[in-house]
C-alpha positions, 0 to 999 in steps of 0.5 A, spaced: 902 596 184 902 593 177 907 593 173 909 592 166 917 590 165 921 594 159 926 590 160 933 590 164 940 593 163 947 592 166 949 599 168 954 602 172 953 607 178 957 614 177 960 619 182 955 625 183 956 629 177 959 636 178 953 640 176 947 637 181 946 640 188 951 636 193 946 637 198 941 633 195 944 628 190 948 623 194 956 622 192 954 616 188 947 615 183 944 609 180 941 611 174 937 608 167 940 614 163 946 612 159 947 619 160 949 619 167 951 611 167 955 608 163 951 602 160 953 595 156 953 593 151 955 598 147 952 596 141 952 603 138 960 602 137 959 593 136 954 595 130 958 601 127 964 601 121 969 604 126 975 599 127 978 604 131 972 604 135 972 597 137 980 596 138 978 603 144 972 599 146 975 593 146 981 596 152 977 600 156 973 593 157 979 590 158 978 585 154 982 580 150 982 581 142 979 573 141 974 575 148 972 581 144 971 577 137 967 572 142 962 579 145 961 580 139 959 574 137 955 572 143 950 579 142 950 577 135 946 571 136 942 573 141 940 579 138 937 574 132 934 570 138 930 577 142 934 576 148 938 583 146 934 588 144 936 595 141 940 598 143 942 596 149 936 592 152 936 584 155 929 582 154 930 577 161 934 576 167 938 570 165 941 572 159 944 579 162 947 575 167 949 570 162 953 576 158 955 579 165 958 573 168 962 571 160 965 579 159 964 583 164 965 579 171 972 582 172 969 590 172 967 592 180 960 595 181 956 593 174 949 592 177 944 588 174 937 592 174 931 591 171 925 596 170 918 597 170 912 602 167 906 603 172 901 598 167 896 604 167 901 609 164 902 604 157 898 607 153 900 614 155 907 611 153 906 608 147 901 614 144 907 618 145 912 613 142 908 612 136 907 621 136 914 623 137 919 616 136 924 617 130 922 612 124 926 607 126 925 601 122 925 596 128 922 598 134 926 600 140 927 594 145 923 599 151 918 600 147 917 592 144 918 589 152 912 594 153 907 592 147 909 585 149 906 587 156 910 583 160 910 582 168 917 585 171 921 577 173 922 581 180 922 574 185 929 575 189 929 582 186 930 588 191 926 595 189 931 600 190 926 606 188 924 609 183 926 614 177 923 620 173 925 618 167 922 621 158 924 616 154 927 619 147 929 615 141 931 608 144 935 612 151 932 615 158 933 622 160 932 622 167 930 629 172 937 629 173 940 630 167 935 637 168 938 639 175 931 638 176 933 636 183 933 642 186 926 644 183 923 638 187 926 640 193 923 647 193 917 646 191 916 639 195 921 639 200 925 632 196 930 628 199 932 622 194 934 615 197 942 613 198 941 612 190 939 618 187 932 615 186 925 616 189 922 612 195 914 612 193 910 611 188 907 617 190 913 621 190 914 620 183 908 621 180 907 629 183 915 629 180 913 626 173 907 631 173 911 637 175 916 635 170 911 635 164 908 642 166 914 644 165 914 644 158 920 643 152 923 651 154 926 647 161 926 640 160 927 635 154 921 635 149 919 628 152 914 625 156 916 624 164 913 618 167 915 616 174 919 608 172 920 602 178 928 601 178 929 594 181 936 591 182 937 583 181 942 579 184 948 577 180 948 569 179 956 565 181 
């Protein structure tokens, strides 16, 4: 299996949520949605007008004010040189790891993933970019390591699985979001692994169909695709 690399997060895994079906969803999910899992940095915050903002996120990160000021200027630069797209995307392994190790080391269980697209479903996810995007002046970060057709750096990495994900304005919902759990385990009997995610390719891709003939009227209005999530090893 060929895959295109849309670039890597550093996330951190969540408790179940209260709405999905504790007989199918395990206690903890790993997750490329920030809607289930909280993701860094959060540049929505960094690069708005609100100090207040700033100083919360500043305390929730536990983080210094001369650090903070440090953060944010790390993002900057690298942001002026590719190595952070927007919002919340490393375009490559050393440079998340970079962040990490200098800001956010001190915080238990932020894992660093990377994930990558099928190569034969690219075109049917840049047609629906291009179709349903927002017009952003400047594309998302997901969509420019996607154009640039680059191969996941997956040496050393573990697949952990894979997840059904649509991508909206820059973000992913994910099948979980949408409670869609429950509807794969009535129609195809689905047990997810001890992340949340789905262990074969062939799995993902009767989930992804499944979500798509759904329609908007039962889940978001965006193109599911089945995406591979791979885990990295932290760097000392």
């Amino acid at each position: 299996m060929n895959y295109i690399s849309a670039g890597y997060f550093l996330v951190m895994p969540t408790p179940r949520k209260d709405y999905m079906d504790e007989k199918i969803v395990p206690e903890t999910v790993l997750s490329v949605s920030s809607c289930l899992c909280k993701q860094y940095p959060d540049t929505s915050i960094l690069w708005g007008n609100s100090e207040v903002k700033k100083e919360r996120y500043m305390d929730q990160l536990g983080l210094s004010l001369n650090t903070f000021q440090l953060f944010e200027q790390w993002i900057e630069e690298h942001r002026n040189t590719g190595d952070v797209l927007f919002p919340q995307v490393f375009s490559g392994l050393h440079s998340a790891g970079d962040f990490l190790n200098r800001f956010l080391v001190h915080l238990p269980g932020i894992r660093i993933i990377s994930i990558g697209l099928p190569e034969r479903y690219k075109l049917d996810f840049l047609k629906d970019v291009e179709l349903f995007s927002s017009k952003n002046p400047e594309p998302y970060g997901v969509e420019k390591m996607l154009s640039q057709h680059h191969p996941p750096g997956i040496e050393g990495a573990k697949k952990v699985g894979y997840e059904v994900l649509g991508f909206d304005s820059g973000s992913f919902h994910s099948y979980l979001c949408n409670g869609l759990e429950r509807d794969f385990r009535q129609h195809f009997n689905f047990s997810p692994n001890r992340y949340g995610l789905i262990d074969s390719i062939e799995e993902a891709d009767r989930y992804s169909d499944y979500c798509n003939e759904l329609g908007e009227q039962e889940t978001e209005s965006v193109l599911w695709l089945p995406w591979a999530i791979f885990e990295h090893k932290k760097s000392k």
